[in-house]
GUTI-395300 format. One record per residue (C-alpha): residue number from 1; residue in one letter; x negated, y negated, z. Coordinates in pm, 1 decimal, padded with zeros to 6 digits, m for minus. Layout:
N
{pt NUM, A, {X, Y, Z}},
...
% end
This chain:
343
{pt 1, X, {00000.0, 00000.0, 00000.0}},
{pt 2, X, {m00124.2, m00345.1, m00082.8}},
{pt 3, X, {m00028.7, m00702.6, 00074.0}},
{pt 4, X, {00214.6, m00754.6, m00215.3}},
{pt 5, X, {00379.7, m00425.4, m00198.9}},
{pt 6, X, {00463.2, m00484.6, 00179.4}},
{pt 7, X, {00622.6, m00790.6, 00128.2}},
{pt 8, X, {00812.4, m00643.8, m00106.4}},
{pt 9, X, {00918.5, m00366.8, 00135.7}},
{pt 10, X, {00995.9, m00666.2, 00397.2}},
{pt 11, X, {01184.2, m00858.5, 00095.3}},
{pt 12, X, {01430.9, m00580.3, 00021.3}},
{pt 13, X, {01506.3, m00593.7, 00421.0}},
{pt 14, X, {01606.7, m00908.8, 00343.3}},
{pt 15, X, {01318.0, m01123.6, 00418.7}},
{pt 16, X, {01275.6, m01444.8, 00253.2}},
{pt 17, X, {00893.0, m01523.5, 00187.9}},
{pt 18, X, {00736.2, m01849.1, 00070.4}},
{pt 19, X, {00376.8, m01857.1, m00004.6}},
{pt 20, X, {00337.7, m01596.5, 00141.2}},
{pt 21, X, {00510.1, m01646.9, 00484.2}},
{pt 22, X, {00818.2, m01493.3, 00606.5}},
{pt 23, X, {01059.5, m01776.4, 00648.9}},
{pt 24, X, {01355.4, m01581.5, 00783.2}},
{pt 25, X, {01548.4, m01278.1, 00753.4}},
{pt 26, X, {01906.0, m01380.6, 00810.6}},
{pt 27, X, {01981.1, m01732.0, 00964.3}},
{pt 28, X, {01682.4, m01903.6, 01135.3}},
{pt 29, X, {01882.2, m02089.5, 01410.7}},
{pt 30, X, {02052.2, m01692.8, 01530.8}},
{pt 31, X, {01681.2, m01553.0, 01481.6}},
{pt 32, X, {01544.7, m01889.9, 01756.7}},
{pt 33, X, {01847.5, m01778.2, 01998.9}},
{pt 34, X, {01749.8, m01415.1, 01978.3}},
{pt 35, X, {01388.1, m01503.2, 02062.5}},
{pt 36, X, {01469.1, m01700.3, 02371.3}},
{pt 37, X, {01597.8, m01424.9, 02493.5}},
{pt 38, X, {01573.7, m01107.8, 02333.6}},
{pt 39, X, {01309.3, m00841.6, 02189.8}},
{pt 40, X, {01180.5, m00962.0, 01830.9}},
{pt 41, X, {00927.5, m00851.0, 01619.2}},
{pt 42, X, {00758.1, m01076.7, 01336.1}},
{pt 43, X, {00555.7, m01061.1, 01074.6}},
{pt 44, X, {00205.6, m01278.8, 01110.6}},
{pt 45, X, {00127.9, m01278.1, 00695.5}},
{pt 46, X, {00073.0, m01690.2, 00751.2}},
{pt 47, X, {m00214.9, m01599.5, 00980.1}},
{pt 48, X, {m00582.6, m01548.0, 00832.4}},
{pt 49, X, {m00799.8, m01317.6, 00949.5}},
{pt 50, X, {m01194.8, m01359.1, 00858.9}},
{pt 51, X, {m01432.1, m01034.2, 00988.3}},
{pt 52, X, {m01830.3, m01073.3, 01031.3}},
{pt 53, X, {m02072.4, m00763.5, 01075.4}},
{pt 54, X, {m02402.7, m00701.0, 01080.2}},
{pt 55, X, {m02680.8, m00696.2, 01322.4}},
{pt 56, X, {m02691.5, m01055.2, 01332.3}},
{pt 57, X, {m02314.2, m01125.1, 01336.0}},
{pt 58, X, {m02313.0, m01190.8, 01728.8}},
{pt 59, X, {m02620.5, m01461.6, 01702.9}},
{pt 60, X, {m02497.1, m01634.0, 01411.6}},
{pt 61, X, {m02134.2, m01703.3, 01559.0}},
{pt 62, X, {m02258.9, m01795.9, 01880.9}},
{pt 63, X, {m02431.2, m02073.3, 01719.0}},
{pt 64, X, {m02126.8, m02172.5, 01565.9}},
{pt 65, X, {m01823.3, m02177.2, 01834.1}},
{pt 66, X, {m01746.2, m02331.6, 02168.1}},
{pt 67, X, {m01721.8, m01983.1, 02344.0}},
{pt 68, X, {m01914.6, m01693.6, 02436.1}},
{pt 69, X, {m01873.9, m01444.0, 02168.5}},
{pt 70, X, {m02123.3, m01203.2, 02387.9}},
{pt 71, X, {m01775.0, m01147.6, 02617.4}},
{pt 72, X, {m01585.2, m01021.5, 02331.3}},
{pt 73, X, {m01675.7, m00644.9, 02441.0}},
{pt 74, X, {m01450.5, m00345.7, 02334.7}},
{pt 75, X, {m01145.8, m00512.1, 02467.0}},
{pt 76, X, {m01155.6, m00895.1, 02559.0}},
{pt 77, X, {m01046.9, m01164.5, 02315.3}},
{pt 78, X, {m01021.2, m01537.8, 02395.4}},
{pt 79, X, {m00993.3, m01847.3, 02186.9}},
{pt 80, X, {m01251.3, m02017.4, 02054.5}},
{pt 81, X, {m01316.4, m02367.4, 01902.1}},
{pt 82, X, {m01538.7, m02449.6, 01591.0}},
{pt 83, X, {m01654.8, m02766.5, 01581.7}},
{pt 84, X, {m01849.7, m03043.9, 01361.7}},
{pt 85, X, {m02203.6, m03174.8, 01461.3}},
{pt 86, X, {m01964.6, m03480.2, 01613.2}},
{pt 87, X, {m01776.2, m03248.5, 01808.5}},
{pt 88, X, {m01466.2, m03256.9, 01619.1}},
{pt 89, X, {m01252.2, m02938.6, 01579.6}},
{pt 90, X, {m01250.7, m02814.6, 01220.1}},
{pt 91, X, {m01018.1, m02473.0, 01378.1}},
{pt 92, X, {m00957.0, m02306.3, 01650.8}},
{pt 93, X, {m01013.1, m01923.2, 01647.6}},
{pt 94, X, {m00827.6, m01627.6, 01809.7}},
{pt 95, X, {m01119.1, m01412.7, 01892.9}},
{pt 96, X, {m01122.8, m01014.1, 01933.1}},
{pt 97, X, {m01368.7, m00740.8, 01845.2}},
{pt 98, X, {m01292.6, m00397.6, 01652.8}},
{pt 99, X, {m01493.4, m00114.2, 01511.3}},
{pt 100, X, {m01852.3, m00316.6, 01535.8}},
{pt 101, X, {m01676.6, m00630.4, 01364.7}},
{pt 102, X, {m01538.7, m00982.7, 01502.7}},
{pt 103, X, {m01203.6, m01073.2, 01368.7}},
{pt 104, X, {m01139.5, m01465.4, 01359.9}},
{pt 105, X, {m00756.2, m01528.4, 01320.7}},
{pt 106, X, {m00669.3, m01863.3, 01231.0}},
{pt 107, X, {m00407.0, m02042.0, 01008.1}},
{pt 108, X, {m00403.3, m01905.1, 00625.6}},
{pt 109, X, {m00389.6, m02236.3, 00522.6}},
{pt 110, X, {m00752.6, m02310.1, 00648.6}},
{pt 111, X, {m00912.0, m01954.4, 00544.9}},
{pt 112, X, {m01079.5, m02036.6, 00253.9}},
{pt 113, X, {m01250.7, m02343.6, 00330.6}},
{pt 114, X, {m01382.0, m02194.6, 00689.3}},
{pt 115, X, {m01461.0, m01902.6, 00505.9}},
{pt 116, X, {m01675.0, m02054.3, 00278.3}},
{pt 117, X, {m01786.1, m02304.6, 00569.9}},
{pt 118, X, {m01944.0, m01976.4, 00768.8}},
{pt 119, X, {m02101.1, m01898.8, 00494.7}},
{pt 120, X, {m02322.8, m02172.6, 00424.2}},
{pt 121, X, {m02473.1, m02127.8, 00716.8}},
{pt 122, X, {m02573.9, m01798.5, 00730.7}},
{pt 123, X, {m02922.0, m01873.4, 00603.9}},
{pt 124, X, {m03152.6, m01559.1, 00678.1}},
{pt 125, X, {m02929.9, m01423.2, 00901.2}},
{pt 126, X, {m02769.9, m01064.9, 00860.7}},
{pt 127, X, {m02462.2, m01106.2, 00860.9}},
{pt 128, X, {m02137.0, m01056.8, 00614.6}},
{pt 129, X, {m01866.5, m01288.4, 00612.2}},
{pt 130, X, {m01549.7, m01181.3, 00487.9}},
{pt 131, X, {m01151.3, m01256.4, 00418.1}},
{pt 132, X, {m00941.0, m00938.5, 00554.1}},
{pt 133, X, {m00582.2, m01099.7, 00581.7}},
{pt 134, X, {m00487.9, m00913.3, 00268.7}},
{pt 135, X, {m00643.0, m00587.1, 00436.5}},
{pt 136, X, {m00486.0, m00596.6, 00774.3}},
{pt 137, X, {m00103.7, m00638.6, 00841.5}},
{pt 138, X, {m00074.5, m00867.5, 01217.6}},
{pt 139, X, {00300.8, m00839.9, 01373.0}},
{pt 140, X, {00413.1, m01043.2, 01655.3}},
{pt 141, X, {00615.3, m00877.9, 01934.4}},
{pt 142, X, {00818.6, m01032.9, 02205.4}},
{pt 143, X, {01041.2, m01004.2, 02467.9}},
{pt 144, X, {01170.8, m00878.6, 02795.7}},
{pt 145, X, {01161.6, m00537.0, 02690.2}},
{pt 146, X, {00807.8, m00569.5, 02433.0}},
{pt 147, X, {00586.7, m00350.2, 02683.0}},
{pt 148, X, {00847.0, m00063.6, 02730.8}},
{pt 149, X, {00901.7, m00048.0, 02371.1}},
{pt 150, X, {00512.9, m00055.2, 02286.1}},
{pt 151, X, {00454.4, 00221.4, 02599.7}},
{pt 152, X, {00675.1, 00449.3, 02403.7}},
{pt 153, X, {00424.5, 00387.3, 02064.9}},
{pt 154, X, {00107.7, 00403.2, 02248.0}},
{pt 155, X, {m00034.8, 00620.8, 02491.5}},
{pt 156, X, {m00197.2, 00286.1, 02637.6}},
{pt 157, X, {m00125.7, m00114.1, 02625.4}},
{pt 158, X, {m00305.5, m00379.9, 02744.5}},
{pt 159, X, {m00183.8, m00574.7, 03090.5}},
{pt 160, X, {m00408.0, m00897.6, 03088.7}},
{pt 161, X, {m00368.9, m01191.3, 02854.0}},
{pt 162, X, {m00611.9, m01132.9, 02605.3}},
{pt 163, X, {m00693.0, m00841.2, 02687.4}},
{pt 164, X, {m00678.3, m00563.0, 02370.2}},
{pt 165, X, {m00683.8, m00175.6, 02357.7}},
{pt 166, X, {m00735.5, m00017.9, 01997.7}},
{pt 167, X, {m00669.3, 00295.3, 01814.0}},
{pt 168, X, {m00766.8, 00444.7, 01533.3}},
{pt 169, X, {m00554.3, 00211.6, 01329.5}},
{pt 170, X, {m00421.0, m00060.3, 01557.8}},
{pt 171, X, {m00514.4, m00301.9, 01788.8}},
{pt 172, X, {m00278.9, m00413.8, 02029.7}},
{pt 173, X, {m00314.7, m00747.4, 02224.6}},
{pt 174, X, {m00158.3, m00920.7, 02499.9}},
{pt 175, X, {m00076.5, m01287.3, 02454.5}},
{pt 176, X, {00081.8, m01526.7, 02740.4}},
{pt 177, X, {00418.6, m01481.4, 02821.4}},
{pt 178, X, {00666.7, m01751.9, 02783.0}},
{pt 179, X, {00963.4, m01777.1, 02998.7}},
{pt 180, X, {00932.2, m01410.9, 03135.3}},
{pt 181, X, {00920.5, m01273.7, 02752.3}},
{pt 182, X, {00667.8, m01044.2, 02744.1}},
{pt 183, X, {00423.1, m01058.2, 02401.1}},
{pt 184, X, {00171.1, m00877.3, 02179.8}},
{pt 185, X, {m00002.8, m00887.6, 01863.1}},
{pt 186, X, {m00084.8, m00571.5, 01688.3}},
{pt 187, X, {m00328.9, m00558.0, 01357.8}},
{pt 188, X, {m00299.4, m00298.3, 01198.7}},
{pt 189, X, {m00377.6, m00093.8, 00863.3}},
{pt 190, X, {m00195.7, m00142.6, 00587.4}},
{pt 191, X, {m00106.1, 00152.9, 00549.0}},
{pt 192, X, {00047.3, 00234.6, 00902.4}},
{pt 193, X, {00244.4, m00120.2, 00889.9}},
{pt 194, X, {00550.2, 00020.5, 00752.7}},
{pt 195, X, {00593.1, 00270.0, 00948.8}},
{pt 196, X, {00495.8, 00075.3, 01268.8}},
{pt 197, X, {00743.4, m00189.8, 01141.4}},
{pt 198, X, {01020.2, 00039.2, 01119.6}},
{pt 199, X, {00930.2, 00194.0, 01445.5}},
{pt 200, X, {00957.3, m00167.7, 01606.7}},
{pt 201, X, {01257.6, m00294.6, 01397.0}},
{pt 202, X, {01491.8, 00014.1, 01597.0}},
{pt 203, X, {01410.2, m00194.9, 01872.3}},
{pt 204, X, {01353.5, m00537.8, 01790.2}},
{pt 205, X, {01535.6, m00801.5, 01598.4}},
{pt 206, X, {01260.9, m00916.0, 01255.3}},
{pt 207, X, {01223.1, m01249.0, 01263.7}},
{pt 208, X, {01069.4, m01521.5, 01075.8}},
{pt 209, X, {00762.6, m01770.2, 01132.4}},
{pt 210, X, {00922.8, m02051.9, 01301.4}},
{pt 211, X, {01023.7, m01830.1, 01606.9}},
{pt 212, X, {00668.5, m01707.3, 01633.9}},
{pt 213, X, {00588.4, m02079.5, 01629.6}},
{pt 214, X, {00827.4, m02129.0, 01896.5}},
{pt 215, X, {00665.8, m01871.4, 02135.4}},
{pt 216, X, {00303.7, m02003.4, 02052.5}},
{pt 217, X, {00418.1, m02390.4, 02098.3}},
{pt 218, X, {00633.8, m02319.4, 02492.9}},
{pt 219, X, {00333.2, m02108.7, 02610.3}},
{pt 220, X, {00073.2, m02437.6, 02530.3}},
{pt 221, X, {m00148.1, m02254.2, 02242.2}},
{pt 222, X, {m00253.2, m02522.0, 02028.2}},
{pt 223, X, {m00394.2, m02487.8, 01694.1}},
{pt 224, X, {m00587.8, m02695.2, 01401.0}},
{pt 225, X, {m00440.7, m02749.2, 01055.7}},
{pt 226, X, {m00545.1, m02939.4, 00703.6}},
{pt 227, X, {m00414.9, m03220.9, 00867.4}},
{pt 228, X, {m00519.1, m03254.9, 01161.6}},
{pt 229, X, {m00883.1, m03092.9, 01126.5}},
{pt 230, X, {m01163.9, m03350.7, 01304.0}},
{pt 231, X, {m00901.6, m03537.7, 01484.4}},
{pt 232, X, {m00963.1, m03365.5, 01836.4}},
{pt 233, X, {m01265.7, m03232.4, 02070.7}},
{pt 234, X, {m01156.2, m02956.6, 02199.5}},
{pt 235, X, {m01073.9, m03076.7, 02523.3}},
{pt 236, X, {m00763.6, m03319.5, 02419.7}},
{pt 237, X, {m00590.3, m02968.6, 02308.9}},
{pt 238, X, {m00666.9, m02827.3, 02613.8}},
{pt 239, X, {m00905.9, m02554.9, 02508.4}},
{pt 240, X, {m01118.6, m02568.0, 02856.2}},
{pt 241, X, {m00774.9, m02482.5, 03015.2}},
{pt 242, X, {m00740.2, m02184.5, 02807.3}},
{pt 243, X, {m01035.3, m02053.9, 02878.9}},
{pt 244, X, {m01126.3, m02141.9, 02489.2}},
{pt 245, X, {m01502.0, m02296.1, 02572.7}},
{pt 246, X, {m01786.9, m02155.1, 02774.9}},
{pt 247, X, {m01998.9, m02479.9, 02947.6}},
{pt 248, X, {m02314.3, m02211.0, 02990.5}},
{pt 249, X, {m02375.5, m01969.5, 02705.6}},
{pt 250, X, {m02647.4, m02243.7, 02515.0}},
{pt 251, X, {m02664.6, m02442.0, 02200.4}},
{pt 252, X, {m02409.6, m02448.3, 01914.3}},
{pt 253, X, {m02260.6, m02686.3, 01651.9}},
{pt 254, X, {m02091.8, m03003.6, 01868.5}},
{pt 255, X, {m02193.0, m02859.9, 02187.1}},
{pt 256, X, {m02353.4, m03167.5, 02310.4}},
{pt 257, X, {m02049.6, m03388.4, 02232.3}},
{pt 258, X, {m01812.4, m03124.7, 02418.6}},
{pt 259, X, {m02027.8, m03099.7, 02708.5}},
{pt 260, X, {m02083.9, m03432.2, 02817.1}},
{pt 261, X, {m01726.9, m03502.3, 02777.2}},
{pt 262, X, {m01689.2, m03181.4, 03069.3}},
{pt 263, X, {m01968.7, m03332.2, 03262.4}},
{pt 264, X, {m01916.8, m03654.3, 03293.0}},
{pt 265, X, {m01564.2, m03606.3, 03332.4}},
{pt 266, X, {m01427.2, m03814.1, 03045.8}},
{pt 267, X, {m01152.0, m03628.5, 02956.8}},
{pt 268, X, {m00897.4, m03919.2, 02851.2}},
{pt 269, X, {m00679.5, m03720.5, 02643.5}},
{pt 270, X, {m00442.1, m03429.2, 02662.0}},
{pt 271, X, {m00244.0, m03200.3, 02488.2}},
{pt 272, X, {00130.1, m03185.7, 02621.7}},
{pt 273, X, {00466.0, m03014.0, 02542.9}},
{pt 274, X, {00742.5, m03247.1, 02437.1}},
{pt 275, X, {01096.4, m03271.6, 02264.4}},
{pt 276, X, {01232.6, m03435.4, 02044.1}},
{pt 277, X, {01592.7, m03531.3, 01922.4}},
{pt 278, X, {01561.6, m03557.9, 01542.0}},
{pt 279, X, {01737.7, m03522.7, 01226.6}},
{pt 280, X, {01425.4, m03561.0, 01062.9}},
{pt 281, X, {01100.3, m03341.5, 01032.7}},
{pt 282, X, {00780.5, m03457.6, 01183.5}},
{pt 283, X, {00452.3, m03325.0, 01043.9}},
{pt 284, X, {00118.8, m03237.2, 01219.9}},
{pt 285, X, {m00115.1, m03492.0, 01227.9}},
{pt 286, X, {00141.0, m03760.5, 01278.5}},
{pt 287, X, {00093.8, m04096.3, 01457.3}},
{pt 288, X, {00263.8, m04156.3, 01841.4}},
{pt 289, X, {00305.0, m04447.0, 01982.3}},
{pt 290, X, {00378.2, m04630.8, 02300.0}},
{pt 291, X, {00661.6, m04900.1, 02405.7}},
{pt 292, X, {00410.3, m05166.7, 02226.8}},
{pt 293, X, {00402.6, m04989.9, 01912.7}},
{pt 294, X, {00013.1, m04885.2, 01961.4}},
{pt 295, X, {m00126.6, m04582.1, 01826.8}},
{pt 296, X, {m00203.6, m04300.4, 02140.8}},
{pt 297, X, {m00169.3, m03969.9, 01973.5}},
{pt 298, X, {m00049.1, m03742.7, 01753.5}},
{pt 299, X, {00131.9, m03445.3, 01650.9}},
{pt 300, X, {m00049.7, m03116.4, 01716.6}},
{pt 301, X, {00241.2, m02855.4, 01606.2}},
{pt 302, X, {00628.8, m02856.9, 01557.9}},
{pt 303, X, {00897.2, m02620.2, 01551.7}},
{pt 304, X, {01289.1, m02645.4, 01551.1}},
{pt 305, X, {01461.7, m02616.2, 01885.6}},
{pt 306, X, {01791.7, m02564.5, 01793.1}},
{pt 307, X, {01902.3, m02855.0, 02008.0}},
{pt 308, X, {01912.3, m03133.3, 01762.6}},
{pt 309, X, {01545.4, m03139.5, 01731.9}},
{pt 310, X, {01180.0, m03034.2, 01756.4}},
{pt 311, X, {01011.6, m02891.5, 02006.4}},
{pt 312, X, {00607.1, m02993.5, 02019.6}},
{pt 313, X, {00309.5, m03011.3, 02124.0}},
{pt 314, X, {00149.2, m03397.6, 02133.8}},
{pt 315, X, {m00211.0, m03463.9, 02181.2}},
{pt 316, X, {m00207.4, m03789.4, 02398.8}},
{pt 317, X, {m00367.2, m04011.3, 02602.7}},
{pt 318, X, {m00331.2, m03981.9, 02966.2}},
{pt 319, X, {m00227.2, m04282.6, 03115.0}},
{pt 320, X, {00004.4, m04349.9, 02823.3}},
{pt 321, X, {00208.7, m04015.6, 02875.2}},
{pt 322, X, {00214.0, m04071.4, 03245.9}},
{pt 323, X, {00424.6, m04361.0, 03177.4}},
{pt 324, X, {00652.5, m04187.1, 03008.5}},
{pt 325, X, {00748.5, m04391.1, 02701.4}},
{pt 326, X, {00648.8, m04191.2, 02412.9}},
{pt 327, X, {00784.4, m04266.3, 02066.4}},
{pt 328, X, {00740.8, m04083.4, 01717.7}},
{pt 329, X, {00855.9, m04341.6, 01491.7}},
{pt 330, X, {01136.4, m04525.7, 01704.7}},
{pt 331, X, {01259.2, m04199.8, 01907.8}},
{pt 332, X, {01156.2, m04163.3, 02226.8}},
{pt 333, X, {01004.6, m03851.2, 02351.9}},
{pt 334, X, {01093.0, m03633.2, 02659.3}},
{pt 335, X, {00833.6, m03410.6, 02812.1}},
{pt 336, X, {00838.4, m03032.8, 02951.2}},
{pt 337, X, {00614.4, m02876.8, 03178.4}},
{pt 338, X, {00330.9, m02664.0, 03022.2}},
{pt 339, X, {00267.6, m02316.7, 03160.8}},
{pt 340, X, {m00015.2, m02353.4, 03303.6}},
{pt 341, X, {m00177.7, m02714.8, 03502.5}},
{pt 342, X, {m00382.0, m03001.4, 03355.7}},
{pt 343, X, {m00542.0, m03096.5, 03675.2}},
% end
């Protein structure tokens, strides 16, 4: 089975797939309720997935990211940040090891030019650099019932966040809960994911992108798209609070710019979860202001609520958001608490 011939499998289930992302399977406001509070299983095609091997592959990425890929043993992951020489987040990375190889999961829409990126700086060292979304098929799982259903697939399922157990085929990996839903990623061969799916779907409702969206953007994960690559140091989207940057593992690309901003405790800036009441669609990257109309953030990620609105995550700075009059274009923001502290 190839990429295109499981999308076509997911398509006559009556998925509806743009560019290669699964939209929705039915009606997208029904698929959000059934998230918020039921088991749901989701396709991850919009994510990219980049390997590197080779004797060097360790070395070479830890020269390149703002965490310690030495920890990513047989069954830790943990997010990572990649940085220019300014400091400035190009992507953030979901990090995991398999089989001898690291697996970078990021955004499809910025795989080819980190790919290539990686590659330019490989220099001497041995290490291959390669594109495996079309080779590996990720699903999302959620919900109060996710780790019964997954104990009843595998003999054994991870219980920390971040933590991963792997198979022959599959890797399974706990992510944060959000409001008591339990949730996993598994990659997996292509050639197991129908059967896996189907396996799943007898238990969980298939849903589209947007829900998984939903899930990442209520449990605080942040990420870095087209438009908003070099806009952020990692700490104003909170990677030091996800455990997404290592202060002691030594030297890499922006490290000097991310650690004098931990040292000298300058961290102005913030990434916090917000709603909106909109007719209208914000996009990343977007421009917030305060009751004087001045520019203090931005738009990290969005996602339909199904209350009238969006629900995001803002990148802004502190003392503005503490006063609580936030406005994207003239509508005033209302803020949520994150699931885990900013102090």
């Amino acid at each position: 089975m190839t990429l295109v011939q499981w999308q076509t499998e997911l398509t006559a289930q009556g998925a509806h797939i743009t560019n290669q992302t699964v939209e929705n399977f039915s009606n997208a406001a029904q698929e959000l309720e059934a998230t918020k509070q039921s088991n749901i299983v989701c396709d991850l095609s919009h994510l990219g997935l980049i390997s590197l091997h080779g004797e060097d592959a360790i070395t070479f990425l830890q020269g390149q990211v703002t965490n310690d890929v030495k920890q990513l043993d047989s069954n830790q992951a943990h997010l990572s940040g990649y940085c220019t020489a300014k400091g400035r987040l190009l992507a953030l990375f979901l990090a995991f090891s398999y089989q001898s190889q690291i697996y970078l999961q990021l955004p499809r829409s910025l795989l080819t030019p980190i790919t290539k990126r990686l590659k330019m700086y490989v220099l001497r060292s041995k290490v291959n650099i390669d594109d495996m979304t079309d080779f590996k098929i990720q699903l999302g799982v959620s919900g109060p019932d996710a780790e019964t259903i997954l104990s009843k697939l595998f003999s054994s399922i991870p219980v920390n966040n971040f933590q991963h157990i792997s198979t022959e085929q599959t890797t399974i990996l706990k992510l944060p809960s959000v409001n008591n839903l339990a949730r996993y990623q598994l990659i997996t061969s292509i050639k197991n994911a129908s059967t896996l799916w189907h396996s799943l779907k007898s238990s969980c409702q298939p849903v589209g992108k947007s829900c998984w969206d939903w899930l990442e953007i209520n449990a605080g994960i942040p990420e870095v798209v087209p438009e908003t690559q070099e806009q952020f140091v990692p700490q104003m989207l909170n990677l030091d609070l996800l455990n997404g940057i290592n202060f002691k593992k030594g030297c890499y690309t922006g490290q000097e710019i991310v650690a004098r901003t931990h040292y000298l405790g300058s961290v102005k800036r913030r990434t916090f979860l917000a709603e909106l009441t909109t007719s209208d669609l914000p996009k990343a990257g977007e421009k917030l202001l305060d009751q004087n109309k001045n520019e203090v953030g931005q738009i990290v990620r969005l996602v339909p609520n199904n209350n009238a609105g969006v629900d995001m995550l803002v990148e802004l700075r502190i003392d503005a958001q503490q006063t609580g009059t936030i406005y994207w274009q003239d509508k005033l923001l209302s803020f949520k608490e994150l699931p885990y502290s900013l102090v």
